[in-house]
Every structure is written in structure tokens, then in C-alpha cells.
C-alpha positions as CSV (number, residue, x, y, z in Angstrom):
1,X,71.8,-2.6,0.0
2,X,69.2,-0.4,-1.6
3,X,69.4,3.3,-2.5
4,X,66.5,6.2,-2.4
5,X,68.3,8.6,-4.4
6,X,66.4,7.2,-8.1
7,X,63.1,7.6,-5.7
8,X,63.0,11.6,-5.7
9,X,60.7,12.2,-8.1
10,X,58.3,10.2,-6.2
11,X,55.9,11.9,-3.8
12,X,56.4,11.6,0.2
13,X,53.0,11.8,1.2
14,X,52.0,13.6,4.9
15,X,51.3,10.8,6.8
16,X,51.3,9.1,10.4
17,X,54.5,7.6,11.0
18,X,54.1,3.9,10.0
19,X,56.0,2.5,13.1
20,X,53.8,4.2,16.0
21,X,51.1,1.2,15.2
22,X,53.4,-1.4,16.2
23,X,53.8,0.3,19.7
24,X,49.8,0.7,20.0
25,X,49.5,-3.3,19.8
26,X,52.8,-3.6,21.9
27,X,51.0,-1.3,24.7
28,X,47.4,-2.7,24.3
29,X,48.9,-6.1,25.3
30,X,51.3,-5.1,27.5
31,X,50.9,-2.0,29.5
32,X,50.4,-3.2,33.1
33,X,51.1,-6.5,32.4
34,X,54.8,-6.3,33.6
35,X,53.5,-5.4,37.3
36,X,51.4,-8.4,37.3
37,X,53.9,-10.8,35.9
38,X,56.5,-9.8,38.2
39,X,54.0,-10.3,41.0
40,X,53.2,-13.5,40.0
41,X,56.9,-14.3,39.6
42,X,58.0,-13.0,43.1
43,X,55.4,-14.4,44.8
44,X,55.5,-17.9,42.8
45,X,57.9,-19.0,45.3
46,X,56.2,-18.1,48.3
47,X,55.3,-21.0,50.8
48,X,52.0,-22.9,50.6
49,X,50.4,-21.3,53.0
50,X,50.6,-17.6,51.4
51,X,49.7,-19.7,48.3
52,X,46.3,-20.7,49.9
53,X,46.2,-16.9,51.1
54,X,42.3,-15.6,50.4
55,X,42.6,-12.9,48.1
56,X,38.9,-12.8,47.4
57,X,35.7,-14.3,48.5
58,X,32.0,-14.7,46.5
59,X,29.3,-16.0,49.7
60,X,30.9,-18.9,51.0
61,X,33.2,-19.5,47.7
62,X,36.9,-17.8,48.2
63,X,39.7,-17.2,45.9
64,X,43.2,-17.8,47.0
65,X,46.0,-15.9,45.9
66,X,47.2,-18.8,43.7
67,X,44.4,-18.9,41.9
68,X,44.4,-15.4,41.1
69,X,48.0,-16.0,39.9
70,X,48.1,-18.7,38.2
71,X,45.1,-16.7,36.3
72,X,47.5,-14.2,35.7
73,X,50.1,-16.1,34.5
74,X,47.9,-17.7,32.0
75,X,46.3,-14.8,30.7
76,X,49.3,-12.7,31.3
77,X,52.7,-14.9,30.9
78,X,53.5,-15.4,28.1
79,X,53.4,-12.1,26.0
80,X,54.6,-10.6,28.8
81,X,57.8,-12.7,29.5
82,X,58.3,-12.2,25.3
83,X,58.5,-8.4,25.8
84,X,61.2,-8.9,28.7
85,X,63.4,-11.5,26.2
86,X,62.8,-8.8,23.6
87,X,64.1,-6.0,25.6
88,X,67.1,-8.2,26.6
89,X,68.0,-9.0,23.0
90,X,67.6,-5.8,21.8
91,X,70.4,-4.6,24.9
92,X,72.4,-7.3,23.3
93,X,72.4,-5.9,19.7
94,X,72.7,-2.9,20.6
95,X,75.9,-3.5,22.5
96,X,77.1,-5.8,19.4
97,X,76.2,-3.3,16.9
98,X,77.6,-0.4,19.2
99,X,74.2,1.1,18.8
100,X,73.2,3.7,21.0
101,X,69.6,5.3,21.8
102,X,69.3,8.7,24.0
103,X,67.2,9.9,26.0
104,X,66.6,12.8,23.6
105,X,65.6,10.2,20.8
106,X,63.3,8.3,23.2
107,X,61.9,12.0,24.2
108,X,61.1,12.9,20.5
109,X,58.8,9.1,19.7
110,X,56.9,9.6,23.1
111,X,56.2,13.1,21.8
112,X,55.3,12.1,18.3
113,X,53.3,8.9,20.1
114,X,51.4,11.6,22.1
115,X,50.7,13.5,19.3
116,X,48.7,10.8,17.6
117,X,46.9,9.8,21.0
118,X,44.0,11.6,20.1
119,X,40.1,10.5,19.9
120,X,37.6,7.7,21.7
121,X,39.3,3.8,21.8
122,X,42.7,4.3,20.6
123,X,44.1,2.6,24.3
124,X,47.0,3.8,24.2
125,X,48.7,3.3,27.6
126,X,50.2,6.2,29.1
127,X,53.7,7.3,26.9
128,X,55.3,8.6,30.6
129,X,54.8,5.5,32.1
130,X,58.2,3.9,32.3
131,X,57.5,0.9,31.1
132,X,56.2,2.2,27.2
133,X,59.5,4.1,27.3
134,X,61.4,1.2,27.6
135,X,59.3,-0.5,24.4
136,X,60.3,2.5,22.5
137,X,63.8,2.5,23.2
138,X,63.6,-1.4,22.6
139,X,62.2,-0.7,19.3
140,X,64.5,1.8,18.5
141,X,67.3,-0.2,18.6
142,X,65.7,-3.1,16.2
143,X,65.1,-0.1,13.7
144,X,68.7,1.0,14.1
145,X,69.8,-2.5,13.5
146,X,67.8,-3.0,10.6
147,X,68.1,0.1,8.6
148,X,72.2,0.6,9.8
149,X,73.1,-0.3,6.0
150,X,70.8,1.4,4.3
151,X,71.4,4.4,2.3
152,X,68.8,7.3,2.4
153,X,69.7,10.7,0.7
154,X,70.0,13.6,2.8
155,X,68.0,15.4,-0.3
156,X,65.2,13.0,0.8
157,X,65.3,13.4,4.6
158,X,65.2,17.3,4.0
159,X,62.6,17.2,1.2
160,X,60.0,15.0,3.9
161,X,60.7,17.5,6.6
162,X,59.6,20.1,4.8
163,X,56.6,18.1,3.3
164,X,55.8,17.0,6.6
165,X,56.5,19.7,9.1
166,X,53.1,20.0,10.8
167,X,53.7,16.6,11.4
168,X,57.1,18.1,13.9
169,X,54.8,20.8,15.5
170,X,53.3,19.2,18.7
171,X,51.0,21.0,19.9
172,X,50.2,21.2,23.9
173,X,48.0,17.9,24.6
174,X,45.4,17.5,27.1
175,X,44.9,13.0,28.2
176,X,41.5,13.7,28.9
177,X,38.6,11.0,30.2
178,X,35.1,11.9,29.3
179,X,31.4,10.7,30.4
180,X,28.6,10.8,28.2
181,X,25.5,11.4,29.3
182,X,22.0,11.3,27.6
183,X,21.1,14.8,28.9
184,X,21.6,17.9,31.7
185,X,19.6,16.4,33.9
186,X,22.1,13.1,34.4
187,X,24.8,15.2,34.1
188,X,24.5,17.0,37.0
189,X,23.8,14.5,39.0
190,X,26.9,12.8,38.1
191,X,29.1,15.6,38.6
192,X,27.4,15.9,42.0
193,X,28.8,12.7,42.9
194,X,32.4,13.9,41.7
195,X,32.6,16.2,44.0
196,X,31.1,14.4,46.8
197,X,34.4,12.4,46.3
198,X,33.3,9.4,43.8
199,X,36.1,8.0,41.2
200,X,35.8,9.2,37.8
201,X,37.0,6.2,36.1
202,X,34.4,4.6,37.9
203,X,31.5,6.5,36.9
204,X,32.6,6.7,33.6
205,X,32.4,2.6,33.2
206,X,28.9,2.8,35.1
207,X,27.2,5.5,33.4
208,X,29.1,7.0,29.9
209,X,27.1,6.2,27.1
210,X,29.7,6.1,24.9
211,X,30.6,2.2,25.2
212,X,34.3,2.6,23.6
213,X,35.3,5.1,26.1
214,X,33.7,4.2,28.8
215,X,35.6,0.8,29.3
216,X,38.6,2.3,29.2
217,X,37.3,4.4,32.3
218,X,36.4,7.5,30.2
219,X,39.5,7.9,28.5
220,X,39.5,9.5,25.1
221,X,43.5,9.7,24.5
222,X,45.4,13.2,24.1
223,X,43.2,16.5,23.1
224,X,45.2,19.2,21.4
225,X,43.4,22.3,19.1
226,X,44.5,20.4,15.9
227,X,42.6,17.1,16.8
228,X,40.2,15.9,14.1
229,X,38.4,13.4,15.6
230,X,36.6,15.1,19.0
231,X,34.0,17.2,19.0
232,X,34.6,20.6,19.1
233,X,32.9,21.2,22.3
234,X,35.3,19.2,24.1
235,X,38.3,20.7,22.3
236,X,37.0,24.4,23.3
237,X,36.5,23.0,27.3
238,X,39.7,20.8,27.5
239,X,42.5,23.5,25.9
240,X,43.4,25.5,29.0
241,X,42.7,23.2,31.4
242,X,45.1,22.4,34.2
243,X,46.2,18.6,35.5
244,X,43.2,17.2,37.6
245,X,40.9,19.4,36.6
246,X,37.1,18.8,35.8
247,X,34.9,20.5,33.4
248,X,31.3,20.4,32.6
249,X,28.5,20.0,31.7
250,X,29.6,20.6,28.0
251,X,26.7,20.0,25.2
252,X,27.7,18.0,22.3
253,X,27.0,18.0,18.6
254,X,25.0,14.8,18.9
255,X,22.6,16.1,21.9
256,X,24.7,14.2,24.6
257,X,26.3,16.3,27.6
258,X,29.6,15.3,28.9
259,X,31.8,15.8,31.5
260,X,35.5,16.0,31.5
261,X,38.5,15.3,33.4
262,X,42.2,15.9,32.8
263,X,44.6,14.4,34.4
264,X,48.0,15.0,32.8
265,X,49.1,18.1,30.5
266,X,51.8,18.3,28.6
267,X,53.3,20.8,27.2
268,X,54.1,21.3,22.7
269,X,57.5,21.6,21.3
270,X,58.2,22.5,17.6
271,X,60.8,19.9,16.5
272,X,63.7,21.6,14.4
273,X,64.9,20.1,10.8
274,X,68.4,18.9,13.1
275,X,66.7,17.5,15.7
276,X,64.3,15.0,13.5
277,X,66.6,14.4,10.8
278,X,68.1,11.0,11.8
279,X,64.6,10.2,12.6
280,X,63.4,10.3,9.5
281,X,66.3,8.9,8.2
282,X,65.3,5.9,10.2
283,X,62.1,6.1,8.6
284,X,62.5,6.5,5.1
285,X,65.3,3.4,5.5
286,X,62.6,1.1,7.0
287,X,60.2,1.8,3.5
288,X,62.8,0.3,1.9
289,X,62.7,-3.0,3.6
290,X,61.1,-5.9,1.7
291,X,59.6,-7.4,5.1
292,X,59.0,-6.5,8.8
293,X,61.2,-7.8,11.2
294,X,60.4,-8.3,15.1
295,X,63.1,-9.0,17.7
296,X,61.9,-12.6,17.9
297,X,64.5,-12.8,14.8
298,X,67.1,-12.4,16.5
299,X,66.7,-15.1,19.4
300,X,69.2,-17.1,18.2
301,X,71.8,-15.3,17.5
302,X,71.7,-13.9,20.9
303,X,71.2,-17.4,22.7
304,X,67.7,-16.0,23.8
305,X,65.5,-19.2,25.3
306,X,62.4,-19.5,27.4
307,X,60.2,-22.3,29.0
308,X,57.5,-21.9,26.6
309,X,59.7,-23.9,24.3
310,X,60.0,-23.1,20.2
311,X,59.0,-20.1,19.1
């Protein structure tokens, strides 16, 4: 067991919150890939005949729907089925540790995850989808697990609130999709075809300059007034904006023109010192730890096999 309290001298830097990049790789491999898995799994047992089902045709060649799944399954599978053994585990050590997570905890990460959302490529999937609140609550619990030992000083907590606050103000943030567009004259034309009814998403992969973005079907993350890393043309357009809204054309610092979409808001909240506190607790304990710890550590203890075989 390790202590912080000859650690108070030493300087709490601001900072992001060290655990939100585990979540980003988590969601970058695994954000849609539970629908497609599942698919795959509850159609695996289908008879031949749906098997053989032509899901997809090129001229003369076609592609069967058990091609397309066993694609899936390949590409998909395995980090997929890892994430649904993790999640089970997790339930397991929770209920063996007596560890609880509420919803007002798993409210406060998805607000803090949203919060750092912000600028071109970061692919974050989207933190009210069901599915990444299930990977923070998952994640919550291995933190709770590892750190339930560990002494932090309330001194400490208090001191890196107060070091940190801005961190706790969430401001209102904007998921917002972008194209980029050499000039005015593009520009228009484009948003011509958005309202004649064309996809967004879709123009955004065809046309947006901005290569980044534009494979992620224009989306740029979460815009707030304190973002650092957008142009502030696209702040100034975006803050005020309601859900499913299109702006534009909006000039650039870099001579480009882009136009803008937004298709959820959501709303800031000022995080009080009692409502964070065990948070941070959580976080200050993990710095202590000598080495990172995954839930994979914990297959054995909890019986946790698969058909991929060892680990």
C-alpha cells in the first residue's frame, strides 16, 4: 500500500485526465463493432441457404452473406468478443469486490470524455451511444478494483480540484462535421446539393479537402468556445447552433470555406468540489500504480475462457 501524503509539496499539474486515452483506443476499435459481431453471431447459425443469401453483387461476381460474415468475423471477432469477456469480468469483480458504479459516475466520465472530443481526427465514437457507456462503466470498475487499497489524502483530492477546476467546467459542446472546400465557388454548390436532400457524410468523404476529417464523414469531434484546436471561424458559426442544423459558407484562416453541420448539442454543467471528489480520488490513486492493468488480468480468477485459445 502506498501513501500520497509525503507527495504535497509536489506540483499537480492541469492536465487531461490520463485514463480518457484508454477509452479513445477502446472506442476506435470497437464502436460499431458489437452490432456487427452480434449479427454475425445470430446469423452464424442460419441454414445454408440464407448462408448462400446475395448480399452484394460486382457484374456477374456476387457476394453472399457468408462471405460478408465470415469477413466480419475476421476483421471484427476477436477484439470484439474480448470487450464482451471484459465487460463480463468486470460484472464479476464488481460483485466480488461489492463495487458499485452509478449512473451519476458514468454521467460525469462521458461528460469529461466530451469535453476533450474536440478538433479534426480524434474518432471518438459517440459518448451517448450505449455501447461507450457500457466501456466506461467497465472501466470504472477495474479502476475501483485497482486503486480500492490505496490511500490518497483528502488534502490532495482538494488541492487538484482547485488546481484544476477549469478542467470541471464543461462548457456547452457542439459534435459538429465539417467540409472543406478550396473556395466559395465549390462551396455553394455543395451546399446546393444539401438541400436538394444529399447526405452530408457523404459529401464530406467525396469532396472535404481536409483528408482527416473527411474519412470520418466530416466529423471534427465536440466544438465548445474554449476549444483550442478549431479555427475560430468555425467556433464563432457552430456556438448557438441547434441539433441538425447547417451553417455556411464560413471562410477560414487558411483560405478554405467550409460548411458545417451539427448534429447533437449538449448542454455544460459546472462540476462541484463533492461531486468530483471520489473521482479524483480514483485518479490520483491510479498515479500511484507501478504498472497498468487491463481486465485481461483478471481472466483467471474469474474462470473467463474463449475459443481463441491463450491469451
Amino acid at each position: 500500500m502506498r501513501r500520497a501524503g509525503n507527495e504535497s509539496e509536489r506540483p499537480l499539474a492541469k492536465r487531461r485526465l490520463k485514463t480518457k486515452p484508454v477509452l479513445v483506443i477502446l472506442t476506435i476499435l470497437l464502436a460499431g463493432n458489437l452490432f456487427w459481431f452480434t449479427l454475425w453471431v445470430t446469423k452464424g447459425g442460419s441454414s445454408s441457404a440464407e448462408g448462400s443469401e446475395q448480399v452484394a453483387s460486382v457484374g456477374k461476381q456476387s457476394i453472399s452473406r457468408e462471405d460478408w460474415m465470415a469477413a466480419m468475423e475476421k476483421q471484427y471477432g476477436r477484439e470484439t468478443l474480448r470487450e464482451l469477456v471484459n465487460r463480463s469480468v468486470m460484472d464479476a469483480a464488481a460483485k466480488k469486490y461489492g463495487i458499485k458504479v452509478s449512473d451519476a459516475e458514468i454521467d460525469i466520465e462521458l461528460a469529461l470524455l466530451r469535453s476533450e472530443g474536440e478538433g479534426t481526427g480524434d474518432a471518438y465514437g459517440d459518448p451517448d451511444d450505449d455501447s461507450i457507456a457500457e466501456q466506461v462503466k467497465s472501466r470504472l470498475i477495474l479502476e475501483k478494483v485497482l486503486t480500492k487499497d490505496v490511500i490518497v489524502e483528502d488534502e490532495d483530492i482538494k488541492r487538484y480540484y482547485e488546481e484544476n477546476e477549469a478542467l470541471y467546467d464543461v462548457k456547452t459542446s457542439y459534435r459538429t462535421s465539417a467540409i472543406i472546400l478550396p473556395g466559395q465557388e465549390e462551396a455553394e454548390q455543395t451546399l446546393k446539393e444539401l438541400k436538394n436532400g444529399s447526405s452530408f457524410g457523404v459529401l464530406a468523404r467525396e469532396r472535404s479537402t481536409d483528408a482527416a476529417s473527411a474519412s470520418l464523414g466530416g466529423d471534427i469531434g465536440y466544438v465548445s468556445k474554449s476549444s483550442e484546436n478549431v479555427d475560430p471561424a468555425i467556433i464563432d458559426a457552430v456556438v448557438g447552433m441547434k441539433e441538425g442544423e447547417t451553417a455556411g459558407p464560413v471562410a477560414l484562416a487558411d483560405g478554405t470555406v467550409a460548411l458545417l453541420h451539427v448534429p447533437g448539442v449538449y448542454e455544460g454543467r459546472s462540476f462541484k468540489f463533492k461531486e468530483v471528489k471520489d473521482q479524483i480520488r480514483r485518479e490520483l490513486a491510479l498515479e500511484q500504480l507501478t504498472q497498468s492493468v487491463t481486465p485481461e488480468a483478471f481472466w483467471d480468477e474469474f474462470g473467463a475462457e474463449w475459443f481463441y485459445g491463450k491469451q
